[in-house]
N, C-alpha and C positions, 0 to 999 in steps of 0.2 A: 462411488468408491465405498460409499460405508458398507454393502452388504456381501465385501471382502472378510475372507477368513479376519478372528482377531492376529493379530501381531505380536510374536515372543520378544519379551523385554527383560534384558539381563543386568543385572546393577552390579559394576564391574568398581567402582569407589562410591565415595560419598556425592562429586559429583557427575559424574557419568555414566549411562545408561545406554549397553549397547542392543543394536536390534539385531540377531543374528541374519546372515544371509540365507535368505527362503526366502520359496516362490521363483521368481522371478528376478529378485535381483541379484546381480553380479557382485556386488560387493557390500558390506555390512552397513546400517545406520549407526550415528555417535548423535546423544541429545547430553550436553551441559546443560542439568538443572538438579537444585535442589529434593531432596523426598515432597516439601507441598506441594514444588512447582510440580513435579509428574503427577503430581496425584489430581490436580488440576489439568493435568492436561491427559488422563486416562480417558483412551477413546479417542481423542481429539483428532479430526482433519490430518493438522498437523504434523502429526506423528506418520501416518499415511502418507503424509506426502513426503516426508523425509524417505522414506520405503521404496515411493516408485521413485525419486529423483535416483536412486540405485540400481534401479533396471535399466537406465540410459547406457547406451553404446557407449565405449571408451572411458568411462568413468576409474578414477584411481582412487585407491586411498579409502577412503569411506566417504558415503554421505551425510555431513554434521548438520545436526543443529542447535543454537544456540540458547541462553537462557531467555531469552525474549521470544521466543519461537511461538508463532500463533498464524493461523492461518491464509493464506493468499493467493492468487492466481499461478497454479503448477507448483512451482516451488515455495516452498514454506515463506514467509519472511523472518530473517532468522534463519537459512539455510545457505550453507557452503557447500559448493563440488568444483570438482578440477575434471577434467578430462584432457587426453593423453590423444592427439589426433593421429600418432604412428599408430594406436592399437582401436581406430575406427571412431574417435570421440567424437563429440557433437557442440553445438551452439545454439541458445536456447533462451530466446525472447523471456519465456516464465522464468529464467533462471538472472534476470535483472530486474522485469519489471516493469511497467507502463511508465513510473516515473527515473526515465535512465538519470544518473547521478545525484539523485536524490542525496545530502550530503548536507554538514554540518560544517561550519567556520565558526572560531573564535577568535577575538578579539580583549585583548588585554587593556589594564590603565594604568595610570598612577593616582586614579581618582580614588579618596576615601570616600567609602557610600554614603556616610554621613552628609557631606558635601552635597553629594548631589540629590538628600530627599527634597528640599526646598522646591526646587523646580524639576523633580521628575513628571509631576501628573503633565506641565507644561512640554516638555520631552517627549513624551508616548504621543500628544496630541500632535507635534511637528511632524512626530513618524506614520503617523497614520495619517496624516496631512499627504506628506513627501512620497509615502512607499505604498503603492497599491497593493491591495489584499483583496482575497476573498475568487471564489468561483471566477474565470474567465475574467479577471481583472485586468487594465492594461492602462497604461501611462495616455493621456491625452495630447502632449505638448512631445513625447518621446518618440517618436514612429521611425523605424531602419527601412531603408530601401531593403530591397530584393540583396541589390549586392553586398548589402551592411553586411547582411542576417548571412549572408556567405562569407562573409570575413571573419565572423565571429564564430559560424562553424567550424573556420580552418584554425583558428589563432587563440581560441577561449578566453582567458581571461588578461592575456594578454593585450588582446583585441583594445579592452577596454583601459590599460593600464597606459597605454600607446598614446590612448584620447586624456590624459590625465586622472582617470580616476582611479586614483592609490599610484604606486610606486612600485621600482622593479623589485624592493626589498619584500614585496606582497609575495610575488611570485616566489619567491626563494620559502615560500613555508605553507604552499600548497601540492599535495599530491601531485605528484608529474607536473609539475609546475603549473598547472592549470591548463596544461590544454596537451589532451591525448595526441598522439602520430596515427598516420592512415586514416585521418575524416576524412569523407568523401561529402560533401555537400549536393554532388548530385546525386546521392542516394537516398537524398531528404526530398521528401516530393515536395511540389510546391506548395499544397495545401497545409502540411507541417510548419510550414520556412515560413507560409502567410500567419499563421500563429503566434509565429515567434516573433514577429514583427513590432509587435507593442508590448513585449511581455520582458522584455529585459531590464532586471531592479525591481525584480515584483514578486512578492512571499506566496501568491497562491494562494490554495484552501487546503481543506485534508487537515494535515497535523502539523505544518508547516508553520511558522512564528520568525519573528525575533523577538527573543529573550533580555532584556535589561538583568544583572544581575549580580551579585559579587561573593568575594571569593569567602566561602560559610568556614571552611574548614580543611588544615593540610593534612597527608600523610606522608610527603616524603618531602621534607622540607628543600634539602639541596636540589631535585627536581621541579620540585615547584619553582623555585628561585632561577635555577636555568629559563623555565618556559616565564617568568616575568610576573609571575598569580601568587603577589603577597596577600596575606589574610586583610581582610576587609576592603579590598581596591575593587572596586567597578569591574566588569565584564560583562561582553554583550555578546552573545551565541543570535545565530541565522542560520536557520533550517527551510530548506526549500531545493530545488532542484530544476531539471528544464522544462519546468510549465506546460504547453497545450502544445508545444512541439515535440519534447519530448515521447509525450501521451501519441501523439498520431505514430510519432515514429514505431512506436511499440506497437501500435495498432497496422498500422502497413507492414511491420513484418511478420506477424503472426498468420496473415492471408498468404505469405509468402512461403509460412514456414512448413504450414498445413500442408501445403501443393506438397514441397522438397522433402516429407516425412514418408507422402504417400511414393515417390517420383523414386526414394532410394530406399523401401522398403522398410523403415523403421519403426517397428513394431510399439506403439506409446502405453503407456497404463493410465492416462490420463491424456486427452486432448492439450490440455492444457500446456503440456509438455513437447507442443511442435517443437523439432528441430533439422537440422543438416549438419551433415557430415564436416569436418572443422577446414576440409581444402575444399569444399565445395564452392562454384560461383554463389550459391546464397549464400552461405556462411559470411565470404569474402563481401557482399552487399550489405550482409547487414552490420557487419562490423564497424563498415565506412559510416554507416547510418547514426548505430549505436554511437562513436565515439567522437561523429559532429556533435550527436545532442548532450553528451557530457561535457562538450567543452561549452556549449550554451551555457550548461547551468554553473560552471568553472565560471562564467562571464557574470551569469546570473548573480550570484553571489559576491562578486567582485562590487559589482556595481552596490548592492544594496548596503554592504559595508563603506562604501565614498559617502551615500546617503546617510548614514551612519551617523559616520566622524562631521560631516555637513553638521546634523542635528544637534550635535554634543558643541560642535564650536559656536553655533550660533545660541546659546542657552547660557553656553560657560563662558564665552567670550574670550577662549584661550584657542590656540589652533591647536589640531587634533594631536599633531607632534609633539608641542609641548604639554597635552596630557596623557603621552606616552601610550597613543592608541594602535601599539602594532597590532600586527597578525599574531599569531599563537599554531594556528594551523587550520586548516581547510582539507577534510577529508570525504571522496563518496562512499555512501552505501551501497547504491544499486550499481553493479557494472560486471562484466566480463573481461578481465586481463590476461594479455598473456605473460607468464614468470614459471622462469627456472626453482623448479623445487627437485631435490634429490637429482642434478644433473640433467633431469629431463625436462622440456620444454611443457609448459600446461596450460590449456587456458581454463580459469579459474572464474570461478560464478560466484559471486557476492550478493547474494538478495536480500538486503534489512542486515546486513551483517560488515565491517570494515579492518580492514587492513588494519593486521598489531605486528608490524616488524620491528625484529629484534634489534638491539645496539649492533652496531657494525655492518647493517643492511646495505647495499651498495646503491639501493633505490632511493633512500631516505635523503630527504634534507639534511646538504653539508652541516648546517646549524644544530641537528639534533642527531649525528649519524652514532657519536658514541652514547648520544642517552637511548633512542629507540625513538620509536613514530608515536607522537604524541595521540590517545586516542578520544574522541569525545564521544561519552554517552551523556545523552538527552533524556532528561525524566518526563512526567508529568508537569500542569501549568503550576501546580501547587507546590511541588514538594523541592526536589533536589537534581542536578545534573553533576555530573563526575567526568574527572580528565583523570586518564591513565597512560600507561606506556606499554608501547610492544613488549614481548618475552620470547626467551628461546622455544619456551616449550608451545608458546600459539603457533611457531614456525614449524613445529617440528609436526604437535598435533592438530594443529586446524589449516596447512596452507600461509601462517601467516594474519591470522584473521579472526575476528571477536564480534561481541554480540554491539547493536547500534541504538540503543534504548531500553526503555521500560518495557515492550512489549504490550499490546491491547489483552486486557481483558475480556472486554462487550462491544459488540460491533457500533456500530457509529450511531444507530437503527436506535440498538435497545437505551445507549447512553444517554441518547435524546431524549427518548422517553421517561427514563428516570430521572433525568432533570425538569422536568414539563413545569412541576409547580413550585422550583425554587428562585430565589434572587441570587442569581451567581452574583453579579456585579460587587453585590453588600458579603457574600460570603468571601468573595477574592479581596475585596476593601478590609475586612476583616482580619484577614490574613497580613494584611501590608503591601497586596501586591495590586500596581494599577494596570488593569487591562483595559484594552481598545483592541477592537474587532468591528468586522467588516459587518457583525450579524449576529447577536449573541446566540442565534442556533447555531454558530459553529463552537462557539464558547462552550456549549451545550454536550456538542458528540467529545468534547476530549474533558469531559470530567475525572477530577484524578483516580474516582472508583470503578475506570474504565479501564487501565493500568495498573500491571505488575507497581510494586512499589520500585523504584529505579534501585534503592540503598540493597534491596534482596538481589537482583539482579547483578551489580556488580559485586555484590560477595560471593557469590560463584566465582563468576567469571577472577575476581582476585583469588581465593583461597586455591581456585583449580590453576592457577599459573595460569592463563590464557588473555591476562592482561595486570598491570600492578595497578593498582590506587597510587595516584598523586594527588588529585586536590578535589574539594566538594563545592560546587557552587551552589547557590542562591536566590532565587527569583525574585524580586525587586518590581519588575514591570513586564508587560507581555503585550505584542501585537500580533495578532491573530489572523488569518486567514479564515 
């Protein structure tokens, strides 16, 4: 890709940066970010890849990307597109992502964090005790039959709600209530389904965590107060997705997607970028595929937060209820949906990027339908995470849809390196916050000077309308993958 012409970039506000339509693609690039952040990202991949995800068949609207936008397989991460299947659009493994539902849950308290420094260090240890992390991690004593891991395909986090872990008020404040329509579970091979076998309630590796944490600072108090994130009360964020099932799934349909690009003649600018046609039988297989493994990680998540409130009642000796440990919300990143935008039908590609619907959305939880969709951006282990709310104007200019993080700076590669000859352990001790990890080389690849600063990222995305600021949280403690 790089020894493509350069790319004309037009700077249309303060922050938005359009790519005009050339070359090849059909319709124009849109990048939310600051003047550093472009200037950081001059040249980059990334930018590139926002460019060909606009050469793809049926594409509407523009190709966006977001203020965290940095480089990934096909599709940026950090990149939104919709495609329009009446005018030829496509479906597109790069355009979700090896980890499908990759996705953030939050949980709320009534705990003052004062309260709970006494026995946090003892807390982190229960959970790394309790909740398997790290590379191909998997519960020893938890194993699902064949048929479990087919119920949990079809049912998501329901699945698990049904077995007692959480309650049906869980569901009412997760995306599609947790568990997508049209899984096909026989569209998971069986070597995916044998993955997922021991891997349900379990953080993973990569960048994935649970966070301990509390509420640092608001910006719109009546919204905060709706979502239940008074200033100084505990909250605990789970970042993870569907695990090594997930991963195959993505992997089994990319072989599939290859054949059906060359089978219906579509022309890629990047392999990466295999797809099919959106009525195609592979479209229709992988979707089934795609949206069992969402509902795994819908389950995934469900469970880890039981393990959660487990840890917090067994420390506080209060049940999790009475320290007011709802949901807050549970949203994914990675996925492909289909949604009515401007009267027509779309399916809409979400890589590293989430859902900001506006107040009165007909999709939203009854609970928040007149505030908007609560949104969670994830920062660095060090610094800060931020909840916001949908807006008109993300519906109108991105799909409905917002940036999902800080955004990587340095690849996993370099950041390890840079850490080689420090003591995280004492520099995070330092800071106030206790971590446990499966390995402190993964503590290593997410050093915070790996990351965009999360507070620059979401003043974009606030100042540009494309999400509002409600509340700031605080890292306290961290379990790592």
């Amino acid at each position: 890709m790089s020894d493509q012409p350069a790319l004309e970039l037009r700077r249309l506000d303060e922050f938005r940066w359009l790519i005009p339509r050339q070359g090849r693609m059909r319709v124009d690039g849109l990048i939310f970010a600051s003047e550093a952040m472009m200037h950081e990202l001059h040249g980059d991949e990334a930018v590139r890849q926002v460019a060909n995800v606009a050469c793809l068949p049926g594409i509407t609207g523009r190709s966006i990307g977001m203020p965290d936008i940095h480089w990934g397989y096909g599709f940026a991460i950090g990149g939104v597109a919709a495609f329009d299947a009446e005018q030829g659009g496509v479906v597109s493994p790069g355009g979700v992502g090896y980890d499908i539902n990759c996705g953030v849950r939050l949980l709320r308290s009534r705990i003052d964090a004062t309260t709970l420094e006494p026995v946090l260090p003892r807390l982190m240890d229960r959970l790394l005790r309790d909740i398997p992390a790290g590379v191909g991690a998997g519960h020893e004593h938890f194993r699902l039959s064949d048929e479990d891991v087919r119920s949990v395909l079809r049912e998501g986090a329901g699945w698990a709600v049904s077995r007692g872990f959480g309650t049906a008020a869980d569901l009412e404040h997760i995306e599609a209530g947790g568990r997508l329509p049209d899984a096909d579970p026989d569209a998971v091979s069986e070597r995916a389904r044998k993955r997922g076998r021991d891997q349900l309630g379990t953080v993973g590796s990569g960048n994935h965590f649970i966070e301990i944490g509390c509420v640092d600072q608001v910006f719109d108090a009546a919204a905060a107060d709706r979502l239940g994130l008074a200033p100084g009360t505990v909250t605990v964020l789970i970042h993870s997705g569907s695990r090594g099932l997930g991963y195959q799934v993505c992997d089994d349909s990319l072989v599939i997607m290859q054949q059906a690009a060359r089978t219906y003649g579509i022309e890629l600018p990047d392999r990466q970028l295999a797809c099919a046609p959106l009525h195609s039988p592979e479209a229709t297989h992988y979707f089934g595929a795609m949206n069992a493994a969402a509902n795994y990680a819908f389950a995934n998540r469900q469970m880890m937060a039981h393990r959660v409130r487990e840890a917090f009642e067994q420390e506080l000796r209060l049940s999790w209820s009475d320290l007011g440990m709802g949901l807050v919300y549970d949203v994914a990143h990675n996925i492909a949906k289909w949604e009515t935008h401007d009267g027509r039908r779309l399916c809409v590609h979400r890589k590293g990027a989430t859902r900001a619907f506006p107040p009165g959305h007909a999709e939203l939880a009854p609970a928040y339908r007149d505030l908007g969709q609560p949104v969670l951006i994830p920062g660095d282990m060090a610094r800060y995470s931020f909840v916001l709310l949908g807006t008109e104007r993300a519906y109108r200019e991105t799909f409905g849809s917002t940036c999902h993080g800080a955004g990587r700076r340095m690849s996993r590669t370099k950041a390890k390196r840079s850490a080689r000859d420090r003591n995280l352990h004492a520099e995070f001790r330092a800071l106030g916050i206790e971590v446990r990890a499966s390995s402190f080389a993964t503590v290593a690849e997410e050093i915070p000077e790996a990351y965009k600063d999360v507070a620059d990222v979401v003043d974009v995305v606030d100042r540009a309308g494309i999400g509002r600021k409600v509340a700031r949280l605080r890292p306290l403690g961290v379990l790592k993958g």
